[in-house]
N, C-alpha and C positions, 0 to 999 in steps of 0.2 A: 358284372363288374369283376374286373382280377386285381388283385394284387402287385405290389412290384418286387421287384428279386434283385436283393441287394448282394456281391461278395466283397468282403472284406478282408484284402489283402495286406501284404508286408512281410518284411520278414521274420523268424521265428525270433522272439522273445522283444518284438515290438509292443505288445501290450495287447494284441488284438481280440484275447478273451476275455480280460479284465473289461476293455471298454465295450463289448458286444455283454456282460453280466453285465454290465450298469446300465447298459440301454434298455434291455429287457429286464430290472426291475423298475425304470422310470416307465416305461411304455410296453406294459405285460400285453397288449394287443399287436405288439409283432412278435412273430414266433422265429424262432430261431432253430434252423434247422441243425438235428443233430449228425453228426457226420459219424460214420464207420470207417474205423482205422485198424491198420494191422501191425498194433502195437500194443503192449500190458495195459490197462485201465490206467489212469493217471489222478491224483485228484486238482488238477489241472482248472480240466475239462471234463464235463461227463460226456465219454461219445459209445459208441456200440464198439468192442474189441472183438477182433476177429484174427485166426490164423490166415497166413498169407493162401494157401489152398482156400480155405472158405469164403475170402474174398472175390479170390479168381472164380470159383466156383456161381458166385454172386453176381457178380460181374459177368459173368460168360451165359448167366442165365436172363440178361436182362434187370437186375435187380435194383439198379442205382439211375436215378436221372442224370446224375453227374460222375465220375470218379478219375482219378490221375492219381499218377504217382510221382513221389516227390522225398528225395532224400531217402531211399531205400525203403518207403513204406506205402501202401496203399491206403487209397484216401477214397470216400465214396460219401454221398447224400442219396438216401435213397429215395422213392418214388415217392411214398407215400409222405414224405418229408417237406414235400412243394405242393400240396395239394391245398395249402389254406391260399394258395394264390386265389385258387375259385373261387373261393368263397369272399374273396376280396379284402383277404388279410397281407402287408406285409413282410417277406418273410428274409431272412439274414442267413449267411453263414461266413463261418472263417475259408475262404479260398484260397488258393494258389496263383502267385504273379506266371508262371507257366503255364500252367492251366487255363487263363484266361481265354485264349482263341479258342478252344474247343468247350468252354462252356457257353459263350457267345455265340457260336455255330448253334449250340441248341437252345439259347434262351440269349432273341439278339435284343431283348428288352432290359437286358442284365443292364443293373448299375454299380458301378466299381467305387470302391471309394479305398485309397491306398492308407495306411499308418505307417508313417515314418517315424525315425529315433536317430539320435545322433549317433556314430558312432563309441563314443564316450560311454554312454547312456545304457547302448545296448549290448557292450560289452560286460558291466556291471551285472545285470540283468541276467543273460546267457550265465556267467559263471555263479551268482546267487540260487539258479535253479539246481546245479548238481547235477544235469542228466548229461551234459555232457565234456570231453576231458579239453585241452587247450589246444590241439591239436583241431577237435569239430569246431571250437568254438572262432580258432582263426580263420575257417572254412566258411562259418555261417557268417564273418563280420566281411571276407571276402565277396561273399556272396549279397549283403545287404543291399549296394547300390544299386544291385539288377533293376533295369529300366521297364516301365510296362511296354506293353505290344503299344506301338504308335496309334491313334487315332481313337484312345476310346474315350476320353474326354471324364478321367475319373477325379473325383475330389480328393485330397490329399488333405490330413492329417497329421501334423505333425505331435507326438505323445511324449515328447520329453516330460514333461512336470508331472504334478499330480494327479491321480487317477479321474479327480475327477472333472479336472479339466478336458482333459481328454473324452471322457462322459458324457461331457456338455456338448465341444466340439463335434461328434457322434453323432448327438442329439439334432443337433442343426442342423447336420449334414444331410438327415433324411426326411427335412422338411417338403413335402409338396411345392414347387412353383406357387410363387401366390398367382391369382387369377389373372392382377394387372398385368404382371410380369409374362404371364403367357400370353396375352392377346396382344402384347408387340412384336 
């Protein structure tokens, strides 16, 4: 039996680590794969930091089942990261609306589920954080509405309100087909 392989996309300061921690402490049997970035530590997120050389280095040696770049950083999930799929665990990460064709090339059982924010919403949010100045921050609200690749039929999320609505929504989202519902 495998596992299913969720990415959970949108964009940056959508809410999509908040509501992937709340999932994974309501349902600690999916795992959550930790991604390698080539950016300072953050306490965000906990992910593996890596200099951009080490990355590449990573990357050039085989080392990531997944990796893209995005907004001048490298982004990777490594091998050993998708391995509870075998054992028929499943498993999450924060991915890339870019990314999505070439993680699908390799994993075309991938399920996408998008987080959306209003723009209002996620304007707040972007400059609440500090990491970046109003200059990025008109770049990334510019960039919010990016559309996914046509045809993958992903669930959407919309995360304005409270955390843990969004939580919930989440929660649902990665429910199994019930049985009836597949045998029509």
């Amino acid at each position: 039996m495998s596992g299913r392989l969720f990415a959970i996309v949108g964009p940056s300061g959508a809410g999509k680590d908040t509501l992937i921690a709340g999932l994974i402490a309501a349902r600690p049997e999916i795992h959550r794969a930790r991604r390698t970035i080539t950016r300072p530590p953050a306490e965000s997120e906990a992910f593996e930091s890596l200099s951009a050389a080490e990355f590449a280095a990573l990357r050039g040696r085989g080392g990531f089942a997944l990796s893209w770049l995005a907004h001048g950083l490298g982004y990777g999930i490594r091998t050993a990261e998708l391995a509870p799929l075998r054992q028929g665990r499943d498993v999450i990460f924060n991915g890339s609306r870019a990314a999505l064709p070439d993680c699908l090339a390799a994993y075309p059982e991938l399920q996408v589920i998008e987080i959306t924010v209003s723009p209002e919403v996620l304007q707040a949010r972007l400059a609440g954080r500090g990491r970046e100045g109003a200059d990025e921050i008109a770049a990334r609200l510019q960039r919010a509405g990016m559309p996914l690749p046509p045809g993958l039929g992903a669930q959407r999320i919309r995360n304005d309100g409270p955390p843990e609505a969004g939580i919930a929504a989440l929660i649902a989202a990665l429910q199994p087909p019930s049985s009836c519902a597949a045998r029509r």
